[in-house]
LUMRO-493560 format. One record per residue (C-alpha): residue number from 1; residue in one letter; x, y, z. Coordinates in Angstrom, 1 decimal. Each point is the difference from the previous one (the first is absolute). Layout:
# residues N
<kevo NUM; "A"; <X; Y; Z>>,
...
# end
This chain:
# residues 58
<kevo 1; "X"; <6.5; 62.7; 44.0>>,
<kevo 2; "X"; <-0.8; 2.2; -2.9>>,
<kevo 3; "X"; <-1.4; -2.6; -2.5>>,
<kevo 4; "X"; <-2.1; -2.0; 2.5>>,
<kevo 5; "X"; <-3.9; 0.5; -0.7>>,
<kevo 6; "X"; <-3.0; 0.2; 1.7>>,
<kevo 7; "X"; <-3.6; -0.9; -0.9>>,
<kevo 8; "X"; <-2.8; -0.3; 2.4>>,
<kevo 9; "X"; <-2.5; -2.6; -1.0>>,
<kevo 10; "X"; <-3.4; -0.4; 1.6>>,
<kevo 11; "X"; <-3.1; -2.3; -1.1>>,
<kevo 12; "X"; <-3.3; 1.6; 0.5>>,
<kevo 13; "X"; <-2.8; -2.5; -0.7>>,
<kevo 14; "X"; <0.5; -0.5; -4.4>>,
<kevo 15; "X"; <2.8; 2.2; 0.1>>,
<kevo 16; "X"; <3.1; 0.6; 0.5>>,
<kevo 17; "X"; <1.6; 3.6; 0.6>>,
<kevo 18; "X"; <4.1; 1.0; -0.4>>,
<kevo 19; "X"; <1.1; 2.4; 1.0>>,
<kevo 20; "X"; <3.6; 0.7; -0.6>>,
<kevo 21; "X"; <2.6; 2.5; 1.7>>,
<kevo 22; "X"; <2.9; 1.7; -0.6>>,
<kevo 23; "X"; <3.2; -0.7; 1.0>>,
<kevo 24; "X"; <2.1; 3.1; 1.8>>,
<kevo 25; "X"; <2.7; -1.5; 0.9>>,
<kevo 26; "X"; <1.6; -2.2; 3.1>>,
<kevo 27; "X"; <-0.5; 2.8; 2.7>>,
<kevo 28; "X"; <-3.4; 1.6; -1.4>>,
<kevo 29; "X"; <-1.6; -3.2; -1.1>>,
<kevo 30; "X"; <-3.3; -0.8; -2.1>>,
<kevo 31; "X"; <-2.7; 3.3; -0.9>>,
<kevo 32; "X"; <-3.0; -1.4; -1.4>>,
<kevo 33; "X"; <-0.7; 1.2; -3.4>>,
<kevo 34; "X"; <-3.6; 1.1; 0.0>>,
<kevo 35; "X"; <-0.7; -3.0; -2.7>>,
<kevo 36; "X"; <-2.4; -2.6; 0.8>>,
<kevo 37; "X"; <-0.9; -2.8; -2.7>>,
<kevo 38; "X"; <-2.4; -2.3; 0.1>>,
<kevo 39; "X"; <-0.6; -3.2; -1.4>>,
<kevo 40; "X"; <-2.4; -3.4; -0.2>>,
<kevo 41; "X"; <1.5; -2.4; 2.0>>,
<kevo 42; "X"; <0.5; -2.0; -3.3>>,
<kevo 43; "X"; <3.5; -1.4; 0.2>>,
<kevo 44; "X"; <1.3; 1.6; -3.5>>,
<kevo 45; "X"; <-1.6; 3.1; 0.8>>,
<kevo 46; "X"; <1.9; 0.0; 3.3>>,
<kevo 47; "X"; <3.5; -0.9; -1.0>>,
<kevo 48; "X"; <-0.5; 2.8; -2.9>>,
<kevo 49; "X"; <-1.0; 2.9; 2.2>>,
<kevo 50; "X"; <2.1; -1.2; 2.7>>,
<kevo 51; "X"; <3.3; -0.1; -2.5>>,
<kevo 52; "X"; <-1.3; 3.6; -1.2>>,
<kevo 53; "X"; <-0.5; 0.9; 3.5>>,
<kevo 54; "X"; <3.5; -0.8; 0.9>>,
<kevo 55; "X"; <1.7; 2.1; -3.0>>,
<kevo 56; "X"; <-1.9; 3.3; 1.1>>,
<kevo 57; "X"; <1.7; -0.7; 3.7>>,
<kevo 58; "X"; <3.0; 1.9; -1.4>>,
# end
């Protein structure tokens, strides 16, 4: 499916790393993008860089 998304999410002690990938298509499936963003695991920094996270998984 080529508008499905993919974001891995890990917590690492305060923080919480994404790390989103790129979608190549049904047969080829996700590449990782090289981008890794971190953020406080404050809930509204969270949902931002997890929103932002998801619209740089193009």
């Amino acid at each position: 499916m080529a508008s499905a998304k993919h974001v891995a999410v890990e917590a690492k002690g305060s923080q919480v790393i994404f790390r989103p990938s790129r979608n190549l298509g049904a047969k080829e499936g996700f590449e990782p993008t090289g981008v890794e963003q971190t953020s406080s695991t404050d809930p509204d920094d969270v949902g931002g860089l997890l929103l932002a996270s998801f619209q740089s998984a193009a």
